[in-house]
C-alpha positions in Angstrom: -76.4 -83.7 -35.8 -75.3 -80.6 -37.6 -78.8 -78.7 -37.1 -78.6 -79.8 -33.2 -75.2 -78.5 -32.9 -76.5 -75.0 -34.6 -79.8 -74.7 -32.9 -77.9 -75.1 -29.1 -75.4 -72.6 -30.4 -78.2 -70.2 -31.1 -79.6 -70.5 -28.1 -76.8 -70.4 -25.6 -75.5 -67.2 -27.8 -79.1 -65.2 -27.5 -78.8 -66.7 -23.4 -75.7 -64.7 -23.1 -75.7 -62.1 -25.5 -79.5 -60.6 -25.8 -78.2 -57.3 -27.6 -77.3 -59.5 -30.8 -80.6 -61.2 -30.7 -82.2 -57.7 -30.4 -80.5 -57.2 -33.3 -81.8 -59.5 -35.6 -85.6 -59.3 -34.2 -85.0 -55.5 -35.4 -84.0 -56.2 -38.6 -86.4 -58.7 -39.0 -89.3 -56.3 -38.4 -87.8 -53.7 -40.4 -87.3 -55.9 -43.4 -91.4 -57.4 -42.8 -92.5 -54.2 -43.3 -90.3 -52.4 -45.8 -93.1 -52.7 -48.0 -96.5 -51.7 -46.5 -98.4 -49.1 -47.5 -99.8 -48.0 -44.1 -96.6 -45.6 -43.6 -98.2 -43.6 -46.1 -101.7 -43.3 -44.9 -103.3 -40.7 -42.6 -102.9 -43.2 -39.2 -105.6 -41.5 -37.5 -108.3 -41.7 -40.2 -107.5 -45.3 -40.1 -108.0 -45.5 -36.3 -111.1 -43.7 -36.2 -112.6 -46.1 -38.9 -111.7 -49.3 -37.3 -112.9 -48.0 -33.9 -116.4 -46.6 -35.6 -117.0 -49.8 -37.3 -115.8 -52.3 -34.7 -118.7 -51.8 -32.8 -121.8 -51.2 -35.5 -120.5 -54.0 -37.6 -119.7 -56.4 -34.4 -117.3 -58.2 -36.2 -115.5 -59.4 -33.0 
């Protein structure tokens, strides 16, 4: 009963007030990737290697 009770709450507060639930989705993508190491690499070496092998490899 408790869960129910907390689960309409949720969603008649993120009905109503979208900002907070932007918000949290923020935070939550922040805190998924606090930890990769992709921030560090040259982004368009990386780009140019998945586009050069996507299509010798055919992997799709």
């Amino acid at each position: 009963m408790f869960t129910s009770c907390v689960l309409v709450y949720i969603y008649v507060l993120s009905n109503r007030h979208q900002e907070y639930l932007l918000i949290f989705k923020t935070e939550a993508e922040q805190e998924k990737y606090k930890n990769s190491q992709i921030i560090d690499m040259d982004k368009a070496f990386v780009i140019e290697s998945i586009e050069k092998y996507l299509p010798d490899e055919k992997i799709y």
